[in-house]
N, C-alpha and C positions, 0 to 999 in steps of 0.2 A: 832223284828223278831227272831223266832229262828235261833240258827246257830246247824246246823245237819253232820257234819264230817263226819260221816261214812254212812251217807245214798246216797246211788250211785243212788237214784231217786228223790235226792234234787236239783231244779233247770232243772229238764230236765218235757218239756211237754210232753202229751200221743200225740201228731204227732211226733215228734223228735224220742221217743221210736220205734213206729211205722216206719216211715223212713230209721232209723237206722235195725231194723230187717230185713225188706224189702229190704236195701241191701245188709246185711249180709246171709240173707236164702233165700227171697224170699216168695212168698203166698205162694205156694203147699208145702211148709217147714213148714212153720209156720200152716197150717192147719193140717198137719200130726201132728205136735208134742204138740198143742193147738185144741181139734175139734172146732172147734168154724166156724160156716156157713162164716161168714162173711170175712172168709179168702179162704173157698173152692169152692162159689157162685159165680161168678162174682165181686172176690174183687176188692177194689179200697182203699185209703186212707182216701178215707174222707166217703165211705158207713160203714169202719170199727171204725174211730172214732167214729161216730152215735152212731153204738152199745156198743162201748166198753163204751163212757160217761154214758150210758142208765143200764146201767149192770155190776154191782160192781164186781160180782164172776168171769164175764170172762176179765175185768180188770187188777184183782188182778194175773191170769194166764200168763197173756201177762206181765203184770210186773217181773212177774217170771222170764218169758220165757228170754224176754232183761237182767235181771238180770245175770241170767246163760250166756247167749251167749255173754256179755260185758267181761265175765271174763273168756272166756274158746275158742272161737272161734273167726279165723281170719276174715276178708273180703273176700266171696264168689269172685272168677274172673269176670269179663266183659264176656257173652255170645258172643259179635256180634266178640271179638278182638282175631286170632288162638294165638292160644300158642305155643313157640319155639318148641315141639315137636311135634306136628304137621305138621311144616313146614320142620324139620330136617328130618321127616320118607320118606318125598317122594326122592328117588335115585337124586344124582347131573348128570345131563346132558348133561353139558359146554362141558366134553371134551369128549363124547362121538362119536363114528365114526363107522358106518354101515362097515360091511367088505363086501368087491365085491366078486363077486361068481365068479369063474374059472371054465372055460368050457373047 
């Protein structure tokens, strides 16, 4: 077998790749910065392997693409999980006390 060092898409498959982007950008990501239908349509993982095994040139894109984003961009956050500033922006209320009106 060859042994390939410097090739960063030695040993990984086109779903792993896929996967990997997917939770790094996401489709609507991946579809802006690759046009490619199969991420803007109703994507899914495995309608997009389909295409991508069938279609060398938008392959060779999305290899890119993983290429670039392994070596330059962190892990996107969790959607469903708030972020501390979020929860820090609403006002504390613990010790809050209505003042009485004098009549």
């Amino acid at each position: 077998m060859n042994n390939q060092p410097k090739n960063p898409l030695h040993g990984v498959t086109l779903e792993q790749i896929l996967v990997e982007l997917e939770q790094r950008l996401g489709f609507k990501a991946m579809g802006e910065q690759v046009n490619i239908k199969c991420f803007t349509d109703s994507p899914s993982i495995k309608s997009s392997l389909k295409f991508l095994r069938k279609t060398p040139w938008a392959r060779d894109k999305v290899e890119a693409l993983y290429i670039h984003t392994i070596n330059n961009k962190p892990l996107r956050k969790p959607r469903n999980k708030p972020t501390k500033q979020s929860e820090s922006s609403q006002p504390d209320t613990s010790g809050f006390v209505w003042p009485s009106i004098k009549k």
